[in-house]
N, CA, C and O atoms as a Tinker XYZ file with bonds, in Angstrom:
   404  protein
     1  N   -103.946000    1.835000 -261.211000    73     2
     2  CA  -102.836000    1.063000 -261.738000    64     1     3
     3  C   -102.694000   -0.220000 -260.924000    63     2     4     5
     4  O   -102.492000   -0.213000 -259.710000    81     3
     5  N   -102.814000   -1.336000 -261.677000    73     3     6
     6  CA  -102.518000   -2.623000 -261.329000    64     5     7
     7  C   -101.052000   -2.773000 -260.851000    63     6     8     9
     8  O   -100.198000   -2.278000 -261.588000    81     7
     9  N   -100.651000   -3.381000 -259.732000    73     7    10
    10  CA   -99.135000   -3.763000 -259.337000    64     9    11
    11  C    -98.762000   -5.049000 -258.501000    63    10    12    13
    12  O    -99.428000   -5.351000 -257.511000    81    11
    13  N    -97.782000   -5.732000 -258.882000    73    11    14
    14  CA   -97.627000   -7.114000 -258.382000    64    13    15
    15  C    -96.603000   -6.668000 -257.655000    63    14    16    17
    16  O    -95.623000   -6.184000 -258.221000    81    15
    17  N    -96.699000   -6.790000 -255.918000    73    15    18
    18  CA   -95.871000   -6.800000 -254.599000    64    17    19
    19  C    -94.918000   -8.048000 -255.038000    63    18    20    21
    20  O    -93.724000   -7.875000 -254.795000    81    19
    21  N    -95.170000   -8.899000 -255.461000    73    19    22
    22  CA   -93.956000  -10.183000 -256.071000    64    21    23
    23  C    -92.975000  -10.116000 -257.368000    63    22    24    25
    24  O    -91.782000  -10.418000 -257.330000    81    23
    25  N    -93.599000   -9.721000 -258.394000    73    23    26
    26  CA   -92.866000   -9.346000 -259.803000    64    25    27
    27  C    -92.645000   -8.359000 -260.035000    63    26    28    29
    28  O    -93.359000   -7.829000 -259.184000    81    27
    29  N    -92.195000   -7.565000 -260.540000    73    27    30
    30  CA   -90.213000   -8.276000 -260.735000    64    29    31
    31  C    -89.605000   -7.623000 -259.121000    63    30    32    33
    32  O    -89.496000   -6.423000 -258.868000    81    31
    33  N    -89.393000   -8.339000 -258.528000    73    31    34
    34  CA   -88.414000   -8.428000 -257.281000    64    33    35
    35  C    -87.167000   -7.285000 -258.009000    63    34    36    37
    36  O    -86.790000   -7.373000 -259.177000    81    35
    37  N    -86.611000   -6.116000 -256.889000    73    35    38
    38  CA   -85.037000   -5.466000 -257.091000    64    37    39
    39  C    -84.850000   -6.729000 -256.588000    63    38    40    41
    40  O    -85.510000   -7.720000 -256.275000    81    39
    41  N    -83.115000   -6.133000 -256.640000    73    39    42
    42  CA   -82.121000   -7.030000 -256.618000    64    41    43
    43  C    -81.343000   -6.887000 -254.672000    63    42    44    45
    44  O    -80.594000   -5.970000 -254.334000    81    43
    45  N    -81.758000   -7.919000 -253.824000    73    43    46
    46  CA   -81.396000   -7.512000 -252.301000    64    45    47
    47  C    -80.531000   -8.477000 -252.117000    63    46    48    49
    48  O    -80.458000   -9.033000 -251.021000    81    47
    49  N    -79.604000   -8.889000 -253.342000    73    47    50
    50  CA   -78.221000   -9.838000 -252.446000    64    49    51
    51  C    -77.472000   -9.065000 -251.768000    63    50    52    53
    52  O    -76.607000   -9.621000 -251.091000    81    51
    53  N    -77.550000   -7.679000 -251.732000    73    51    54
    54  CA   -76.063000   -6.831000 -250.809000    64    53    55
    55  C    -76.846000   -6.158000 -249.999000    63    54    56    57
    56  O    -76.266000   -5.619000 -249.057000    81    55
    57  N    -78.048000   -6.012000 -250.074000    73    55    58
    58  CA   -78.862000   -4.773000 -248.822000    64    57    59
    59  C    -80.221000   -5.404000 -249.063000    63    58    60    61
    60  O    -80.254000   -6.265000 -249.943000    81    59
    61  N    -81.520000   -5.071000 -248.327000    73    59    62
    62  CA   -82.104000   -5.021000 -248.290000    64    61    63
    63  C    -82.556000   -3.720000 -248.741000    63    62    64    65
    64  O    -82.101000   -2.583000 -248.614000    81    63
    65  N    -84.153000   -4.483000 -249.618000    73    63    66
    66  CA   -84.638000   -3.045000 -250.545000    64    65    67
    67  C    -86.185000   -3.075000 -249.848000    63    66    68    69
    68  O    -87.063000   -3.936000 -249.786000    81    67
    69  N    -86.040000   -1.509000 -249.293000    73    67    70
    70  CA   -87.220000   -0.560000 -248.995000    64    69    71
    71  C    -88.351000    0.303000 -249.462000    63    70    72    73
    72  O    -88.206000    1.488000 -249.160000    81    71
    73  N    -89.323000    0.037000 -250.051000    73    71    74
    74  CA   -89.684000    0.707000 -250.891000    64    73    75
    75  C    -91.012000    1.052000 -250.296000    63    74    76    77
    76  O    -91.662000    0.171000 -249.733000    81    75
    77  N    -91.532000    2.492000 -250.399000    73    75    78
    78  CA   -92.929000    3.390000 -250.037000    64    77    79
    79  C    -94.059000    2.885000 -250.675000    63    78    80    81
    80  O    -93.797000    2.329000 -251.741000    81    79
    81  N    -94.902000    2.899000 -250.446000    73    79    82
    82  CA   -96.024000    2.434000 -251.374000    64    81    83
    83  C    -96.956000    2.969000 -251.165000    63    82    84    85
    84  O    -97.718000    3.014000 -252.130000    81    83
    85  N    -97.407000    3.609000 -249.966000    73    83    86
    86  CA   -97.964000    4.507000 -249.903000    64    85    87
    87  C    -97.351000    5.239000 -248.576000    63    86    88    89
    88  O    -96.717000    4.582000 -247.750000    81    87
    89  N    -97.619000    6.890000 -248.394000    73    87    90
    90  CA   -97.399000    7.776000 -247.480000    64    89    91
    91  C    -98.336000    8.427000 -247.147000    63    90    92    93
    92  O    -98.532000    9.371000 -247.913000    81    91
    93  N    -99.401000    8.314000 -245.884000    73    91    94
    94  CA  -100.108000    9.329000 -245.489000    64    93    95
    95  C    -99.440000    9.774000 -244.287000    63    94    96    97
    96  O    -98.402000    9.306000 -243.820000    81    95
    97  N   -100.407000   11.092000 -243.655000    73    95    98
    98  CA   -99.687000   11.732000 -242.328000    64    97    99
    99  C    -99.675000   10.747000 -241.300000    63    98   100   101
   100  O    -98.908000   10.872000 -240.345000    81    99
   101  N   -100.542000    9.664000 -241.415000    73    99   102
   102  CA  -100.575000    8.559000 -239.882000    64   101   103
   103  C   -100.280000    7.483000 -240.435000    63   102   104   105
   104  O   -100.057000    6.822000 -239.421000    81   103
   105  N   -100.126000    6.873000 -241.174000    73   103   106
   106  CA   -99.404000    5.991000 -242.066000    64   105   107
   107  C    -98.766000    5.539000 -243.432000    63   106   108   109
   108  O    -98.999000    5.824000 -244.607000    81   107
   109  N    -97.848000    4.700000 -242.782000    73   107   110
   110  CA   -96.743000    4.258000 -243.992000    64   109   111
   111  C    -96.959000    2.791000 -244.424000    63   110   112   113
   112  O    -97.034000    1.921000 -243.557000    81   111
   113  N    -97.062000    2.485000 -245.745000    73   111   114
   114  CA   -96.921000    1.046000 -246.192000    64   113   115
   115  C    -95.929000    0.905000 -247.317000    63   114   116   117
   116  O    -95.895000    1.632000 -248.310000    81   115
   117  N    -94.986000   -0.280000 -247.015000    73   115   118
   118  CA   -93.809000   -0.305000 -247.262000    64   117   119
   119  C    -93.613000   -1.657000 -248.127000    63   118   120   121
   120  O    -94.422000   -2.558000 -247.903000    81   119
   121  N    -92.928000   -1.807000 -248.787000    73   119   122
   122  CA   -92.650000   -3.627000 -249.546000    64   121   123
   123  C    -90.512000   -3.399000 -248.674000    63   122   124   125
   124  O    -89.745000   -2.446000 -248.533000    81   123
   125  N    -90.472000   -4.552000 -248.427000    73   123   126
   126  CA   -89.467000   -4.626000 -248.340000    64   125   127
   127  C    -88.758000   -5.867000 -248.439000    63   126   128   129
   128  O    -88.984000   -6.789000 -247.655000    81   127
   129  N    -88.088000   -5.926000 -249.168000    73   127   130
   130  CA   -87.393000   -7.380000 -249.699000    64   129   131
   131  C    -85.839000   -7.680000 -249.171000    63   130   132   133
   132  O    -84.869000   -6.937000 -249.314000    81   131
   133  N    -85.890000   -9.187000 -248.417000    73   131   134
   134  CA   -84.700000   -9.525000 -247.863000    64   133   135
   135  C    -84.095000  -10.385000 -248.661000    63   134   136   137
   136  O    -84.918000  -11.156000 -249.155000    81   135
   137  N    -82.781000  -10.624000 -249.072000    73   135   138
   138  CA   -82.254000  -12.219000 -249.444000    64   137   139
   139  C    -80.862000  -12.527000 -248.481000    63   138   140   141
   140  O    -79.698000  -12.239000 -248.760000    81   139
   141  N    -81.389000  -13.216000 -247.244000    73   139   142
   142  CA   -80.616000  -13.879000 -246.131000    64   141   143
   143  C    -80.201000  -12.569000 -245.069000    63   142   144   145
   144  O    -79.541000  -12.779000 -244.052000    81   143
   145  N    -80.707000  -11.134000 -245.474000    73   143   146
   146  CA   -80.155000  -10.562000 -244.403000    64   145   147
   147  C    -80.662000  -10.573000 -242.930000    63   146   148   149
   148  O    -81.868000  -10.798000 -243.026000    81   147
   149  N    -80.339000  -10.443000 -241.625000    73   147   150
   150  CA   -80.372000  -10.311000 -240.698000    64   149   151
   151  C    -80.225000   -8.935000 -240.065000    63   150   152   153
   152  O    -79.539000   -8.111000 -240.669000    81   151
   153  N    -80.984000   -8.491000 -238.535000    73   151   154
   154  CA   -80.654000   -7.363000 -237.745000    64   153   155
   155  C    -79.440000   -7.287000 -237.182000    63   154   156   157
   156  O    -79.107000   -8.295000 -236.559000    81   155
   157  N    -78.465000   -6.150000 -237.219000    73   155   158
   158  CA   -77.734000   -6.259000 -236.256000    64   157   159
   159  C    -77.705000   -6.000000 -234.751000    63   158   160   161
   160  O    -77.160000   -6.308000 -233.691000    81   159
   161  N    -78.422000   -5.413000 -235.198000    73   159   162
   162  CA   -78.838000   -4.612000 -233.240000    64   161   163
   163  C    -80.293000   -4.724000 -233.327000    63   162   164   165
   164  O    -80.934000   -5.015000 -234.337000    81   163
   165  N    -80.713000   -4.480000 -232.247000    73   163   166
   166  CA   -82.272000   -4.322000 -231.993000    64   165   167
   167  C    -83.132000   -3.334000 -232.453000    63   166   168   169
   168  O    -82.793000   -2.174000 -232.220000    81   167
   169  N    -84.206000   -3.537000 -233.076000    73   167   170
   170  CA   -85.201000   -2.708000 -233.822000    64   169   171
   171  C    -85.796000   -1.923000 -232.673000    63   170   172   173
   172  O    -86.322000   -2.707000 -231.883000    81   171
   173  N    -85.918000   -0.506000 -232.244000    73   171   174
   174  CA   -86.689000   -0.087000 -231.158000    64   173   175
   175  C    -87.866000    1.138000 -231.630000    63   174   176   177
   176  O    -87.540000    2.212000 -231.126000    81   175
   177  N    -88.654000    1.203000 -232.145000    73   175   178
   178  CA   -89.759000    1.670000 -232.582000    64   177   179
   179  C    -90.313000    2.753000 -232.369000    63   178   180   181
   180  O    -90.195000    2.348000 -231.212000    81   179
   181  N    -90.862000    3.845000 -232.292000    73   179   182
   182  CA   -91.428000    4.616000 -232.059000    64   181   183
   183  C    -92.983000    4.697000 -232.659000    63   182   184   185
   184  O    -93.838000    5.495000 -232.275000    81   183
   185  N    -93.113000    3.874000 -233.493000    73   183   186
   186  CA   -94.838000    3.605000 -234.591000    64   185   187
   187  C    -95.197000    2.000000 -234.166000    63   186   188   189
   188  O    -94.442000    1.095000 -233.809000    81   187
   189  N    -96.217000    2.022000 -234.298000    73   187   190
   190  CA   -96.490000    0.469000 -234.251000    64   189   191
   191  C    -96.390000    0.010000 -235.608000    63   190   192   193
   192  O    -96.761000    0.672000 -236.577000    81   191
   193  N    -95.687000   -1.576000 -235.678000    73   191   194
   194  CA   -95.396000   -1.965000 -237.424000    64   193   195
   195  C    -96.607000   -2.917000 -237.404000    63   194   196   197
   196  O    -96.616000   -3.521000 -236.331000    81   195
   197  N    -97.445000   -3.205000 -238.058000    73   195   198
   198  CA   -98.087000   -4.464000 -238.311000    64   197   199
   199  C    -96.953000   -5.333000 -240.115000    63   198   200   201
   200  O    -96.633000   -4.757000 -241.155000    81   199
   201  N    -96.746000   -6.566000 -239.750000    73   199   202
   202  CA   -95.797000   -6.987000 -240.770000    64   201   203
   203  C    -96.605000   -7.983000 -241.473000    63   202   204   205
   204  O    -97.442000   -8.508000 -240.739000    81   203
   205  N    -96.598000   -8.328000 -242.492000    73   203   206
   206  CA   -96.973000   -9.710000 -243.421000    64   205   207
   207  C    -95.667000   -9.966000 -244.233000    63   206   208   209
   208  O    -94.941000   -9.178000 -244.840000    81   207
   209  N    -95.591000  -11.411000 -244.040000    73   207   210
   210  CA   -94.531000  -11.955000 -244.930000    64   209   211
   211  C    -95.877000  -12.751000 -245.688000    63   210   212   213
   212  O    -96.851000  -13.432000 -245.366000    81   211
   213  N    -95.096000  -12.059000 -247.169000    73   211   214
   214  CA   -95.790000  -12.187000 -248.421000    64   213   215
   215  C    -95.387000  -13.610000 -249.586000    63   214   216   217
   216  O    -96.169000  -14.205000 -250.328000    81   215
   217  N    -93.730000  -13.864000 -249.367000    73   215   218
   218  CA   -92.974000  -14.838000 -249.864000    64   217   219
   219  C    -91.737000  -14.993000 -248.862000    63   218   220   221
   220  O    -91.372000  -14.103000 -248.094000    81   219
   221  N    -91.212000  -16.111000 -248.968000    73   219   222
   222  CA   -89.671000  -16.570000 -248.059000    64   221   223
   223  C    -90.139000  -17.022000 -247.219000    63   222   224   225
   224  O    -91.248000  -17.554000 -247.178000    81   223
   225  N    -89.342000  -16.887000 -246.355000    73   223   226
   226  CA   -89.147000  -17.225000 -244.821000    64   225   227
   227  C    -88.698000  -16.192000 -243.603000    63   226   228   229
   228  O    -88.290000  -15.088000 -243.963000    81   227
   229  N    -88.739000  -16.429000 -242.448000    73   227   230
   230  CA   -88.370000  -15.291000 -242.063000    64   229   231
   231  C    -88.258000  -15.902000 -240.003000    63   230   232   233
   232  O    -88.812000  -16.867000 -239.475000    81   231
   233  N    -87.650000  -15.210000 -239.592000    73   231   234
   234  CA   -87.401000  -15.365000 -238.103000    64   233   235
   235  C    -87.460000  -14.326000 -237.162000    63   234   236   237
   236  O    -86.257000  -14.092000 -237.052000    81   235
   237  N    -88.036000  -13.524000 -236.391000    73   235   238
   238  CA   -88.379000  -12.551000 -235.713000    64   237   239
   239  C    -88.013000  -12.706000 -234.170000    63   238   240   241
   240  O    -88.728000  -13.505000 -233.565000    81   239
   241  N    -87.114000  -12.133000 -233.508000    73   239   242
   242  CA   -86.912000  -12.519000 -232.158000    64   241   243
   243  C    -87.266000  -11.341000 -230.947000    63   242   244   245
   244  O    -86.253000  -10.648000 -230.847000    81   243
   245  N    -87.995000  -11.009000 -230.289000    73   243   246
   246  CA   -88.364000  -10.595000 -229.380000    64   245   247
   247  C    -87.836000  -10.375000 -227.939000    63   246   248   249
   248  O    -87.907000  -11.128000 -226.968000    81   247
   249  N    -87.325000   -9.231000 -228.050000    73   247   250
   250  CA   -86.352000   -9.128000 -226.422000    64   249   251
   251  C    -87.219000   -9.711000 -225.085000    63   250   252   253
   252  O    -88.137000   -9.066000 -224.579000    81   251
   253  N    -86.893000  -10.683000 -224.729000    73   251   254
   254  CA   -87.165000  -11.001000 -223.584000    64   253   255
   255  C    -87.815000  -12.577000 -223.880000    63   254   256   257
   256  O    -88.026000  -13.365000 -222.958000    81   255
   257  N    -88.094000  -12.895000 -225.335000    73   255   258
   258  CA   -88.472000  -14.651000 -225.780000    64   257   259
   259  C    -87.191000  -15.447000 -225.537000    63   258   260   261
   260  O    -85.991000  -15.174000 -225.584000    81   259
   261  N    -87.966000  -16.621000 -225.236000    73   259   262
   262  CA   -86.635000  -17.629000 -224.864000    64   261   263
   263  C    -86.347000  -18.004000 -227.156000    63   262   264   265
   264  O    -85.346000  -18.136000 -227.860000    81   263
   265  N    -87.293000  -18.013000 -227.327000    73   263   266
   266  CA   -87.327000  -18.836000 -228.661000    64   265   267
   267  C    -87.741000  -17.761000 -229.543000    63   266   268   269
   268  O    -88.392000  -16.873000 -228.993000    81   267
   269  N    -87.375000  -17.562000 -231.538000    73   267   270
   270  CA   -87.780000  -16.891000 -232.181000    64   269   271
   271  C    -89.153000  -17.092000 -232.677000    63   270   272   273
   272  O    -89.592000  -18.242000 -232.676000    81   271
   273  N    -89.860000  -16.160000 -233.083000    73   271   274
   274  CA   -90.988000  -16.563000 -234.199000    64   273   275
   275  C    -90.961000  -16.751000 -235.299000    63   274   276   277
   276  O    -90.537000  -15.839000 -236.008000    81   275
   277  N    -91.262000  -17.619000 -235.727000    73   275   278
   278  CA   -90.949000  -18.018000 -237.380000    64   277   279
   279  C    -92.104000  -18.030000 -237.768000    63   278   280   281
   280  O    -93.044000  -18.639000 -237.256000    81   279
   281  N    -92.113000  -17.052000 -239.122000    73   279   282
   282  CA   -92.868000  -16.525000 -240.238000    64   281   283
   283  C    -93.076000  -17.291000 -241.142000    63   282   284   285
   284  O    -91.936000  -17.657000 -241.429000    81   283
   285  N    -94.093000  -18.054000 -242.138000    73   283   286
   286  CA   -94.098000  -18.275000 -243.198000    64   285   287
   287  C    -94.907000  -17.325000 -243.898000    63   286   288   289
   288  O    -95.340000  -16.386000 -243.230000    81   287
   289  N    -95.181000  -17.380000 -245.052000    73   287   290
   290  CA   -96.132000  -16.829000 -246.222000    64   289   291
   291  C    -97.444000  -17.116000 -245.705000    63   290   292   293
   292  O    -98.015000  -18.190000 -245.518000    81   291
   293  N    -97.805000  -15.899000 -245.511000    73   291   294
   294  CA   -99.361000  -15.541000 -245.226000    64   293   295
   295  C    -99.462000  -14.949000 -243.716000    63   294   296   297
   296  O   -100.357000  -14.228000 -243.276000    81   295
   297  N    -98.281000  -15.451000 -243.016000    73   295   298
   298  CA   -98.311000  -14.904000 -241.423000    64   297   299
   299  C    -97.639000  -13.342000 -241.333000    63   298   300   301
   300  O    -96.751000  -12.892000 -242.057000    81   299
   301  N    -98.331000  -12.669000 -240.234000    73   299   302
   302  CA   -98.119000  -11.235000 -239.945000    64   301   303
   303  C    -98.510000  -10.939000 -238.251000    63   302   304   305
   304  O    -99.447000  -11.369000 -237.578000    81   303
   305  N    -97.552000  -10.168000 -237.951000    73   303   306
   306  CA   -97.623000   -9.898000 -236.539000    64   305   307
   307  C    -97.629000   -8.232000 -236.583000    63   306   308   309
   308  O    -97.543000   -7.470000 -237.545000    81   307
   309  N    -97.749000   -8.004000 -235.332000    73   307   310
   310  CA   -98.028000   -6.764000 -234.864000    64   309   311
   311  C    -97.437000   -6.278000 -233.662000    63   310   312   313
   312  O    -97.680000   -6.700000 -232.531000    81   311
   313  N    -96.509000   -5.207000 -234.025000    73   311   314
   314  CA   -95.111000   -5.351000 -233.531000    64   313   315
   315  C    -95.683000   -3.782000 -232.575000    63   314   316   317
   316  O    -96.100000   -2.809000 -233.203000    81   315
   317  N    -95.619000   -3.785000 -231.339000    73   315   318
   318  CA   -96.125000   -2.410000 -230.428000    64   317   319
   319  C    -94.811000   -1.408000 -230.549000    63   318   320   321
   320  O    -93.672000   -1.865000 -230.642000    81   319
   321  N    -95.036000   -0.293000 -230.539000    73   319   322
   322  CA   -93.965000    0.512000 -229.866000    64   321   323
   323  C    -93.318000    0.130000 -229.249000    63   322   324   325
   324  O    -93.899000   -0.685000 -228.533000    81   323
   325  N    -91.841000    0.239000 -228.916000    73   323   326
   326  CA   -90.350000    0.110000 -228.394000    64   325   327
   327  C    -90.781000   -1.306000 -227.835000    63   326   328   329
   328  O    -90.657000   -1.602000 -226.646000    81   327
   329  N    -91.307000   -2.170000 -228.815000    73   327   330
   330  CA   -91.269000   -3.585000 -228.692000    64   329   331
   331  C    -89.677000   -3.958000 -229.034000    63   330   332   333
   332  O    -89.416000   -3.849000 -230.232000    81   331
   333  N    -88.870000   -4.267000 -228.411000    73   331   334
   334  CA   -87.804000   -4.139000 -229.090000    64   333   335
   335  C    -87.495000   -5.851000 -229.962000    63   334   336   337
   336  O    -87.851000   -6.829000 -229.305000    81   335
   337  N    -87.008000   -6.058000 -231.041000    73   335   338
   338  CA   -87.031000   -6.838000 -232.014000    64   337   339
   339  C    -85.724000   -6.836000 -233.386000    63   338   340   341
   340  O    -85.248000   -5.879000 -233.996000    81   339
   341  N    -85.438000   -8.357000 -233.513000    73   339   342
   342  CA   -84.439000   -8.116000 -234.580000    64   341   343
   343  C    -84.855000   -8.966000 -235.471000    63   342   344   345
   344  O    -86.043000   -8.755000 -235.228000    81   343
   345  N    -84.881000   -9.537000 -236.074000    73   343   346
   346  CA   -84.812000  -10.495000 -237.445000    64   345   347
   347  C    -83.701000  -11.314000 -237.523000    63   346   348   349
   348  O    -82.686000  -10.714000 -237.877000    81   347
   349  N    -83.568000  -12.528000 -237.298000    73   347   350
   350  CA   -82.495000  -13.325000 -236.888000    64   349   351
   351  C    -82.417000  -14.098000 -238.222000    63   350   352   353
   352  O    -81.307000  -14.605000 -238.386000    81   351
   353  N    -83.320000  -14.329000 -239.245000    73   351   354
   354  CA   -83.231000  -15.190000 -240.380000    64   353   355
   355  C    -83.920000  -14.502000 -241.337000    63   354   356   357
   356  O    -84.919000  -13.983000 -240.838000    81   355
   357  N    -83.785000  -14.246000 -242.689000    73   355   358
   358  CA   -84.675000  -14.250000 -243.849000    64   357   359
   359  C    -84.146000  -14.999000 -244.947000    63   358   360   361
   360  O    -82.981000  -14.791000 -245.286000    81   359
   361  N    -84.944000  -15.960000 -245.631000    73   359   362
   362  CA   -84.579000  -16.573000 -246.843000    64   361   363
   363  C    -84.157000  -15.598000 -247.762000    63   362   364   365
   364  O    -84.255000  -14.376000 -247.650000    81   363
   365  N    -83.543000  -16.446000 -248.944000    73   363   366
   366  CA   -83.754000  -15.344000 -250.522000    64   365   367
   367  C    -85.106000  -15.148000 -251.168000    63   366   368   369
   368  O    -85.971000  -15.974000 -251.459000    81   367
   369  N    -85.067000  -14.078000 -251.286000    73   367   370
   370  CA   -86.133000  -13.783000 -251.718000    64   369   371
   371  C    -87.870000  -13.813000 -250.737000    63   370   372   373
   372  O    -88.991000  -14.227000 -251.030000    81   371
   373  N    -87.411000  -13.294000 -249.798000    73   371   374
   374  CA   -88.409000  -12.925000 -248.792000    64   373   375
   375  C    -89.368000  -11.993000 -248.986000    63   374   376   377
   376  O    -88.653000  -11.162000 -249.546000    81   375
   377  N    -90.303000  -11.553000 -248.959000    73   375   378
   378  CA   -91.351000  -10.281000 -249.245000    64   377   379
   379  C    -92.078000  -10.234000 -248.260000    63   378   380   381
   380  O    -92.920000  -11.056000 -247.898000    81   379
   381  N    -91.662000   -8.901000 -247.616000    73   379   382
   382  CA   -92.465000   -8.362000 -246.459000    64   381   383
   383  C    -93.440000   -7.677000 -246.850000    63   382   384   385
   384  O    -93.548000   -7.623000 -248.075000    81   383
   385  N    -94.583000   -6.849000 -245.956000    73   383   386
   386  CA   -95.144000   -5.974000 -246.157000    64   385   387
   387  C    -95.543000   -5.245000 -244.957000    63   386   388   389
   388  O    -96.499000   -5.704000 -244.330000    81   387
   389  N    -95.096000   -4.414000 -244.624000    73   387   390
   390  CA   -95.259000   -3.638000 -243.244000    64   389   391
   391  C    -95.898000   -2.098000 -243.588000    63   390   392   393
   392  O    -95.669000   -1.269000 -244.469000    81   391
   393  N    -96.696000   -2.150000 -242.581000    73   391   394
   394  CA   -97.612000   -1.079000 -242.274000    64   393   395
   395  C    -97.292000   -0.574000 -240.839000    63   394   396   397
   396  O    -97.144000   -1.363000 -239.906000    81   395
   397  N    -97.205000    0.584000 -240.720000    73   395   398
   398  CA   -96.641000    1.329000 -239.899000    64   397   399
   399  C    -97.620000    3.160000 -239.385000    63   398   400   401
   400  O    -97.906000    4.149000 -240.060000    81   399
   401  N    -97.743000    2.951000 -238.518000    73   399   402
   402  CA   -98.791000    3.710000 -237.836000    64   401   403
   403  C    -98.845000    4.610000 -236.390000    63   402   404
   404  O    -99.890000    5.162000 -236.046000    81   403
């Protein structure tokens, strides 16, 4: 089955939407769509995430950076265990794609 990670976008003006895409026993791949939300507290990990922002924008801040990382479309990082991390910006209509391991 053919599937477009971009069309048709849910609807993430009040939450951010999480969605499985695939589940094995050592990994997870996920779509997850932001419009302007932010972390409140710090992300602290137990899996390593590898992330791609697919569409939007996006801002990633790193405990212990003086400055955030900013994401465009096509960029992806690779986030270690209890890397600790929040998301300080996402446009509307942002499309992540995180893999988790």
């Amino acid at each position: 089955m053919i599937r477009n990670l971009l069309h048709p976008l849910p609807d993430a003006s009040q939450v951010e939407v999480f969605e499985t895409l695939l589940q094995l026993p050592q990994l997870r791949v996920e779509r997850i769509v932001s419009d302007g939300q932010v972390s409140a507290d710090w992300y602290d990990q137990d899996e390593t995430e590898w992330v791609l922002l697919l569409a939007g924008a996006a801002r990633l801040l790193f405990e212990g950076d003086a400055a955030d990382t900013v994401l465009a479309p096509g960029d992806c990082v690779l986030i270690e265990p209890h890397r600790r991390h929040k998301v300080t910006y996402s446009a509307p209509g942002t499309v992540w794609l995180a893999v988790w391991a």
